[in-house]
Each structure stands twice: as structure tokens, then as C-alpha cells.
N, C-alpha and C positions, 0 to 999 in steps of 0.2 A: 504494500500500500504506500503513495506516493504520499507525501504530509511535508506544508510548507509554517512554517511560524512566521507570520508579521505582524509588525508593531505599530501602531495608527499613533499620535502625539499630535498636540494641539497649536504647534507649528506647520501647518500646510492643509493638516486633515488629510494628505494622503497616506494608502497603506503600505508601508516598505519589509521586502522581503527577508529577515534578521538570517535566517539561515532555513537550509532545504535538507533534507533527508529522508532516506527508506524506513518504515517501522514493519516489523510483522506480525506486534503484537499492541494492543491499546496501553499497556502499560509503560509504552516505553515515549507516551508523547509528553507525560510530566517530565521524562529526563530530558527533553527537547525544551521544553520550558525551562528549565532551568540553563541548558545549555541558553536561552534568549537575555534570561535576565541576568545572567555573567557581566554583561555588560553596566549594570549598575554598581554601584558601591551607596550612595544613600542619597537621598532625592528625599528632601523632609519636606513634611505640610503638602501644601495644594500640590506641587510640580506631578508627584507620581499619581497620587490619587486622583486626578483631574485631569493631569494631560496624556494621559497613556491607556491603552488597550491590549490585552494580548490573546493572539485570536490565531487558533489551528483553520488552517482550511486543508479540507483532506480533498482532493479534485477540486471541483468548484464549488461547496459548501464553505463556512463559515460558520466555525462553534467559537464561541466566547468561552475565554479561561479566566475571569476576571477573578482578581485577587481577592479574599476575604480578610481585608484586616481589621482590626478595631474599629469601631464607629466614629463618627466626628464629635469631640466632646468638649465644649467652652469653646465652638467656633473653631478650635484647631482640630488638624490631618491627624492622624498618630505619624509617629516616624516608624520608618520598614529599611533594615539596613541587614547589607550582606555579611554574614560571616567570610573575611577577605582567605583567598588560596595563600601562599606563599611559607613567608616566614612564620607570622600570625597564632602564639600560641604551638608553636612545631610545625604548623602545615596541618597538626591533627585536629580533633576534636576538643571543645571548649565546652565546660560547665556555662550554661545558661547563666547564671546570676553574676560567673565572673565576667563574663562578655556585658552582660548589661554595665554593670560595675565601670568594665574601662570604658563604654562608650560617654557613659554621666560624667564620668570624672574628665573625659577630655572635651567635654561639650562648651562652643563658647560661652558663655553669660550665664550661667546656669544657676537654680534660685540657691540662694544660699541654705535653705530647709531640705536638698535636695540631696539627702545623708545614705548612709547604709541602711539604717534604719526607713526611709522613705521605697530603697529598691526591693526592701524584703514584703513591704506594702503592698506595692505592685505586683508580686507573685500569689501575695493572700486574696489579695480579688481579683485574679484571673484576668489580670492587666499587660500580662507578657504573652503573646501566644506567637505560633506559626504563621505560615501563608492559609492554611485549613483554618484558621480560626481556632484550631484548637491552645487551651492554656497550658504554658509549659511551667514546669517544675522548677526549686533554683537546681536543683543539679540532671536535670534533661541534658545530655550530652549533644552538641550542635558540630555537622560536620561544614569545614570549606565550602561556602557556595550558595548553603541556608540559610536564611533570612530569617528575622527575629523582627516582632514589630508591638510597640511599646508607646507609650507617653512618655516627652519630655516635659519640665517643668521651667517653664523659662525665666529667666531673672526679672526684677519687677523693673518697671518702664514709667517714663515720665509720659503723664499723661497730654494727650494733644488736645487743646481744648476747641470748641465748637462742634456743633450737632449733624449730623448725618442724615441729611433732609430726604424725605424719599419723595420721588419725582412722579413716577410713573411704578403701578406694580400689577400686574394680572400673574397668570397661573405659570407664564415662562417665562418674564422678564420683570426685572427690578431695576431701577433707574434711580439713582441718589446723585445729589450734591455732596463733593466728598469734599472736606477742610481741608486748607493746606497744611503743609506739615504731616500727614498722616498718608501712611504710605499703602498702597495696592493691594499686596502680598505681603503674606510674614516673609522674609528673608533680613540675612545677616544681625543685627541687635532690635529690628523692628520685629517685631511674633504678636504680641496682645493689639497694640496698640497700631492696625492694621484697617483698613475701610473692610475687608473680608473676614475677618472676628468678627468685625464692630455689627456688621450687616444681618449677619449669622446670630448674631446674638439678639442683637433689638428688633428684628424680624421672625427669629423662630425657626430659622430656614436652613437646617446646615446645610444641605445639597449646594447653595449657593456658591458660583462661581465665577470669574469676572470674565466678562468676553474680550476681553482690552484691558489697556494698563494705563494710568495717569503716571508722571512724574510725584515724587514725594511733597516737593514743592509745590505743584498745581493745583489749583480747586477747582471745584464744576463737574461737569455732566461725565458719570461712570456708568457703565451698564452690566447689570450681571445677570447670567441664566438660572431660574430657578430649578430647573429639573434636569436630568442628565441629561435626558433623550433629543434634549433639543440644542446643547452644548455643541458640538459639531457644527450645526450650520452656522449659527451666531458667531461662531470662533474664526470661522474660515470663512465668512463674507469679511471680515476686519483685518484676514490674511491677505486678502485679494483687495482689501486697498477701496472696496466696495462703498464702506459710509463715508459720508462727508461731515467735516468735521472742523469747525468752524471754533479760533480762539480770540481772546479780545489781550493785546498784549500793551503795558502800561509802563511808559517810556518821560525822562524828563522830555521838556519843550524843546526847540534844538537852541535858544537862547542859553538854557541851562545843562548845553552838553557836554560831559565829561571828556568824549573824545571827538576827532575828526571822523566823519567815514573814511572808507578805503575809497583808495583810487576811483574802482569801476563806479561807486555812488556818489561821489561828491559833490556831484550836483543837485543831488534829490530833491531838495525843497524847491525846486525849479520847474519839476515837470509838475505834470496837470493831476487837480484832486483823482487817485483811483476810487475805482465803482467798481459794483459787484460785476455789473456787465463790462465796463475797462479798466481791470486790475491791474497793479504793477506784477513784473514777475523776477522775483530777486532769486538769483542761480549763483551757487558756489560750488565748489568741492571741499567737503568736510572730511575730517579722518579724526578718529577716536582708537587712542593706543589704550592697551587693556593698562591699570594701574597710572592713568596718567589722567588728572581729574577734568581736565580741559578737553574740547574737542578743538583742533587746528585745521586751518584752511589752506590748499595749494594751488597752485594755479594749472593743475590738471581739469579735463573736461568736467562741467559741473556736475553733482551726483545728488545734489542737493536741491528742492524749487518748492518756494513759497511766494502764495499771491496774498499783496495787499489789497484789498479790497474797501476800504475804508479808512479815515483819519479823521478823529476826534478831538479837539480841543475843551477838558474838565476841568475846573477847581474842585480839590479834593480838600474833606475836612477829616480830622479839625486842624490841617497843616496850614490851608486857605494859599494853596500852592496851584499852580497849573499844571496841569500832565498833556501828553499825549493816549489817548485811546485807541489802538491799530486794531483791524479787523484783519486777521490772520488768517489763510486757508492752507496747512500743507501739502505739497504734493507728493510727497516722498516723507521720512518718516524716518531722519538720521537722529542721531542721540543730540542733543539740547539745540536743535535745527532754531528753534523758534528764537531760543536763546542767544544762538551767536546771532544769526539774521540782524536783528535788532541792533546789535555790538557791531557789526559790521557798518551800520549808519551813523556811529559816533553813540547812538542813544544806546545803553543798556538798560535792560529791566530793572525798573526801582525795585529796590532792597535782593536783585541779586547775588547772592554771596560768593559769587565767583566772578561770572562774566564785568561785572560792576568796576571790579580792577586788575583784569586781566590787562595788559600792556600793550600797545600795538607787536610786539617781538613776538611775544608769548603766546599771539592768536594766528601766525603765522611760522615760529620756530619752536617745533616739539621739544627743543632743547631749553629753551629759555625759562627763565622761574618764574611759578605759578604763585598767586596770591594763597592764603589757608585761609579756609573759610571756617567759621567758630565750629566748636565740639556740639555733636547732635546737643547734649544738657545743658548748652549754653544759648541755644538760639531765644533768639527774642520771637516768642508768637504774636507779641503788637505789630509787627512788620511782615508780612503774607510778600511773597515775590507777585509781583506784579504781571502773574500768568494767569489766564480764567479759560477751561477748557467753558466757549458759551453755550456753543448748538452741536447737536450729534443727529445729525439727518441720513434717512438710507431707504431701501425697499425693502422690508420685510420678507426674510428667504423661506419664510413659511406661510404666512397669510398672504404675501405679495400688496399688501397695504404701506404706503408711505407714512414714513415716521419721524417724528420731529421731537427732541426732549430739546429746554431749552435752563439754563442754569439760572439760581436766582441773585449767585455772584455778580 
């Protein structure tokens, strides 16, 4: 019998072939599965439980193998991590309780209540188990390869303040106003204090998933799926570039700007008001090195395009200052596009903590030093960066109804 394993993830929606092989017996396609998920080592929170499938097709059928791990509990994933091949323990077998043991103990931020006495907890209520579901023992003996999947306890977080406005909600989609300051997904020292907890929790909803991501910094219009089954389309119209996605970006006046634009713009205040129907179209080529906090510009063909489409003249209180108000459309979708754009006109985003004092060198020379922008515990929440995701417009890939959420940012 011919039996293929692929993996579907919520980058493309498409299904990719992990590996092919003969079985002659049905027993042998769990060892096919594990041969697939070798490839992990630990994927915490939403990332596994949400963007991944893993699914036998034997000829042309399709059976789902999906994973049974712990349920979603306070809004978080459980974690599911491999017992790694190698050195690891000899390469043999691990006692359950000591494997959980080193993974707490090398976890970043982890709550400080979060003792030996807390993991031997977690065995008394059947909080440790398999990919089965079933509850292991502390001394279940775990070979290379098996997964173990558990609750972490994550260190306590300074709280973000403002409300989580809900926009829109029926039976598949949720639509909120998300604060700035409050990030997407749990990932790295963000876990609680998260729009996907927060949603999960003041809503009732743990299924809840986001079809899209905001920056940490941006507030306004997020959308999330409420039911699995409809997870896929929602994910992959926003892979394909499908909604339109409309932002209001809030820039000093160019009397009060900090820098020159570059070359290609420096005459911008010269051409004619843009309109949604004659937008400008500001084109660069961006590049973002991994560990490098800036994104930098080259003069290679541009990769980057955003239309302005409006400019606004506010006094903002209780500063009783003037700003500029941009009506932002991107077309492309690089890391902080909207951010340098803007820097690129001499105007940066008010209260930016980057782009604000990046350097002319710095935004053109990957080598050149970059401003520090304060420690997450020190930010000031009176100062929101001057980014508002406004409108999230598209056709519905399932009722085929046109949809409009608009933010109250």
C-alpha cells in the first residue's frame, strides 16, 4: 500500500509532501508520523496547535491524524515538545518528570512559583500526557522522538492597559480593536498579556484564532476565526494578499520635521493632494537582517509599495500641537514598510521608538549604529506610536458578501 504524509501550515494553506513511503501493515503509518514530526523540536502556544495538520493520504483519500493534546486552558496552547535524538540524556530513554524538570528549568521567564513541587502537581492531575492524550506517570520512561505535552506557567507581565473593543462577532469571525502595546500572539516575554488570551478569555472562545497579525505597537482593526473549520480560508485569502487594508499613519507637520526626505522624495510637498482614486505610490527596496532591529533601504529594484491616498492636517490634545494624518494603503507587506515609508519623507511616526532616531547612515548602512529603544517595562503607555491599522475590507471566501470593519482608533 502506497501512503504519502503531508503537512498543511497556515503559511500558504497549501499541502506539502513531508515524506512518501510503502507500509504493509496499518501499524506502521504512526511510525510514518513520527518519522513527519522529527522535524519539530517545540513550536509553543498557537504556532502548532493552529497552524499545522497532519494528514495520511493512502491513494487519493485523506484521513486526519490530528494531535490530541491538552485542551486550551486560561486562553493558552499547552506546549508539545520532542524528546530531542542525539546526545540528550545518552540518546536513550528519559524519566518523564526529569525531562519535564529540564525543560521548566531552562524555560525563558518562567513564574517564579514554578518549583518541583508545582511539576509533581502537574502529574497529580493528569496535566502531563502523550500525543494519545493519555496521562503519563513521573517515571513513564520517554524514548528519542516522543513528545511530551504539558503547561507552562509563564512569569507574571506588566499589564497593557486599554480595552479590547469587539467590532464585529457572529458564529466565524470576531473583529476587535486591539490596544497598542499589546501584542498578537504569545511569543518570546509576551504569553498573558497577548490580544489572543485576552480574546479567548473575555469572549469564552478558546478555538479562537487570528487570521492576520498586527505589529505590537499598532492598534485597530484585528480579525480572528472562531471555529477551526473555517481557519483555512480566512488565513489564506490574507496569504494571497486578498483584503485590503487601509492605515491612518500620524507624522509631525513637515515645518516640524526631524529629518530631510531622501533624494527620490524631496520634493513631496510639491506635488498634488493624493486621493483614493490618484494616490501617490512610494516604492523602495527594504531589507531586514535577522537580529538587526532596523529594516534598511538599497537602491536595488523596489520590493516594497505603498499608496498614499490621503493627507490630513489635526491639532491633537491635550498637546494643542498639529500633526499630519496619512491615509496608508500597503501593497506589499515588508517588516515596518509603513514605518520606514514615512522616515523616508523626513516625517517619522510620532512617538516611534526606533524609526524616530534612526540616522540618515543607519537607514541606508546595515552597519551603522542603531538608536535603543527603552526596555519593554519601561515604555510609557501615554505615548501609542502613531500607527492605527483603520479599515480591513475584502470579499468574504465563504458567504462571498463584502466586508468592511472599520476601527474606533
Amino acid at each position: 500500500m502506497s501512503v504519502r504524509l503531508l503537512l498543511r501550515c497556515s503559511g500558504g494553506g497549501k499541502w506539502h509532501v513531508v515524506s512518501g513511503f510503502r507500509i504493509r501493515w496499518v501499524q506502521e503509518v504512526e511510525r510514518g508520523l513520527e518519522e513527519l514530526r522529527d522535524g519539530f523540536t517545540e513550536v509553543s502556544g498557537e504556532e502548532l496547535a493552529h497552524g499545522c495538520q497532519n494528514v495520511i493520504q493512502i491513494h487519493n483519500r485523506k484521513y486526519n491524524s490530528l494531535i490530541t493534546p491538552l485542551p486550551i486552558r486560561n486562553g493558552l496552547n499547552p506546549s508539545r515538545v520532542m524528546v530531542p535524538r542525539g546526545d540528550f540524556a545518552g540518546g536513550g530513554a528519559v524519566k518523564s518528570q526529569e525531562f519535564l524538570e529540564y525543560l521548566i528549568s531552562t524555560q525563558n521567564r518562567r513564574h517564579p512559583d514554578d518549583n518541583a513541587e508545582a511539576i509533581r502537581e502537574r502529574f497529580a492531575r493528569g496535566e502531563v500526557t502523550d500525543d494519545r492524550g493519555r496521562a503519563l506517570s513521573p517515571d513513564d520512561r520517554l524514548l528519542p522522538g516522543q513528545f511530551i505535552n504539558f503547561y507552562r506557567q509563564p512569569a507574571p507581565e506588566r499589564e497593557v492597559p486599554g480595552a479590547l473593543g469587539v467590532l464585529y462577532r457572529d458564529q466565524d469571525l470576531v473583529v476587535v480593536d486591539k490596544p497598542p502595546f499589546l501584542s498578537t500572539l504569545p511569543r518570546g516575554q509576551h504569553i498573558t498579556q497577548t490580544a489572543l488570551v485576552r480574546a479567548r478569555i473575555q469572549l469564552g472562545i478558546p478555538e479562537l484564532s487570528p487570521s492576520h497579525r498586527l505589529d505590537r505597537l499598532t492598534r485597530g482593526v484585528l480579525m480572528f476565526t472562531a471555529r477551526p473549520e473555517v481557519r483555512g480560508a480566512y488565513q489564506t485569502m490574507f496569504d494571497r494578499r486578498e483584503a485590503t487594508k487601509i492605515y491612518e499613519a500620524i507624522t509631525p507637520v513637515p515645518e516640524d520635521a526631524p529629518f530631510r526626505a531622501i533624494d527620490e522624495f524631496r520634493d513631496w510637498a510639491e506635488w498634488d493632494l493624493p486621493t483614493e482614486r490618484r494616490p501617490w505610490r512610494l516604492k523602495h527596496h527594504m531589507v531586514k537582517i535577522r537580529g538587526r532591529l532596523s529594516t534598511y533601504l538599497t537602491n536595488a529594484e523596489p520590493n516594497a509599495v505603498t499608496f498614499v491616498e490621503g493627507i490630513e492636517r489635526r491639532r491633537v490634545q491635550p498637546e494643542g500641537r498639529d500633526v499630519l494624518v496619512w491615509r496608508l494603503r500597503p501593497a506589499t507587506g515588508k517588516t515596518h514598510q509603513l514605518r520606514v515609508a514615512m522616515r523616508t519623507l523626513g516625517l517619522p511616526l510620532v512617538n516611534d521608538p526606533l524609526y524616530e532616531d534612526v540616522s540618515d547612515e543607519a537607514l541606508w548602512n546595515p552597519e551603522a549604529a542603531l538608536p535603543s529603544p527603552v526596555f519593554v517595562e519601561d515604555e510609557d503607555f501615554s505615548k501609542p506610536m502613531g500607527l492605527v491599522a483603520k479599515e480591513l475590507q475584502f470579499i468574504d471566501p465563504l458567504s462571498g458578501k463584502r466586508r468592511k470593519f472599520v476601527s474606533n482608533y
